[in-house]
C-alpha positions in Angstrom: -57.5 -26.4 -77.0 -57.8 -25.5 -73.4 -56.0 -28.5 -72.3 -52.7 -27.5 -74.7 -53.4 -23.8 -73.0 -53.8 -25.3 -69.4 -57.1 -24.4 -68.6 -59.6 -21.0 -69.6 -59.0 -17.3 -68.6 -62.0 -16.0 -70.3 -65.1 -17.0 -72.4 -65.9 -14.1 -74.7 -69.3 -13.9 -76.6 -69.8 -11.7 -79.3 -71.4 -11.2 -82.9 -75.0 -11.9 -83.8 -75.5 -15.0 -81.9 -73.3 -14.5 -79.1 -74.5 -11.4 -78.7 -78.3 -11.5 -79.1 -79.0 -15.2 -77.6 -79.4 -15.6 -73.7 -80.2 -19.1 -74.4 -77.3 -19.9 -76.5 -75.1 -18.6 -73.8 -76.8 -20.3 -71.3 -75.7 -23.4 -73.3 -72.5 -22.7 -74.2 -71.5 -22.2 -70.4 -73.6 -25.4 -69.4 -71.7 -27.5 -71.6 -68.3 -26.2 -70.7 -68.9 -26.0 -67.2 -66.4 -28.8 -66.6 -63.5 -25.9 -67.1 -65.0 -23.7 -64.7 -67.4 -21.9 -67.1 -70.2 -19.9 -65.3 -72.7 -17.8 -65.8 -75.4 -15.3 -63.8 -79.4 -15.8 -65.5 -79.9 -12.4 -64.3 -76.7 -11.0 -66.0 -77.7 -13.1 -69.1 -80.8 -12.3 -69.6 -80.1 -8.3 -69.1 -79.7 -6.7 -72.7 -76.7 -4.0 -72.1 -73.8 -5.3 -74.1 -70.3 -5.0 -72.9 -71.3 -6.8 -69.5 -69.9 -9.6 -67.3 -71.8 -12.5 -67.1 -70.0 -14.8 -64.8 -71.0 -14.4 -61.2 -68.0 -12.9 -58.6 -65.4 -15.5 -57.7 -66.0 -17.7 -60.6 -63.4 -19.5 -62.3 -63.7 -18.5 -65.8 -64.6 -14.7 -66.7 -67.5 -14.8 -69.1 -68.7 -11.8 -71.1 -70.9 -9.8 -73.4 -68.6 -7.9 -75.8 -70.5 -5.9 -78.6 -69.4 -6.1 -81.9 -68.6 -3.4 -83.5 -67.8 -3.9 -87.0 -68.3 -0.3 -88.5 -65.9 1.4 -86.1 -63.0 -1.3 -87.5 -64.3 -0.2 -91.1 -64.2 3.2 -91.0 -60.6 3.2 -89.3 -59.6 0.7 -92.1 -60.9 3.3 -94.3 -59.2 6.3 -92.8 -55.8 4.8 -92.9 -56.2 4.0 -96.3 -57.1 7.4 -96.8 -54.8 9.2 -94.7 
């Protein structure tokens, strides 16, 4: 896919895994780092969600995006109540 899209903009990690594994990650960015994927161990390793990962000048913009499941239900719900 990113060669028919002409490269990455952004690597976005959310959800369970993406959210809760450094290590996993750390992975993810190793094996793409062919396309410009990088990532900071400190920023990876710190537990705030909705951070940046990928260090200043970096090719690719990696982040942390929490998921947030329960705010898209109870909107869901609210339309369908409304």
């Amino acid at each position: 896919m990113s060669a028919a899209l002409g490269g990455v903009d952004a690597l976005v990690f959310t959800g369970g895994v993406g959210e809760g594994s450094a290590a996993v990650r750390a992975g993810a960015a190793a094996g793409l780092a062919f396309l410009g994927v990088d990532i900071d161990e400190a920023a990876n390793t710190a537990g705030a969600p909705d951070r940046r990962l990928s260090p200043p000048g970096a090719a690719v913009s990696t982040i942390v995006v929490e998921a947030r499941e329960d705010l898209e239900i109870a909107r869901g719900v609210r339309a369908a109540l409304a």
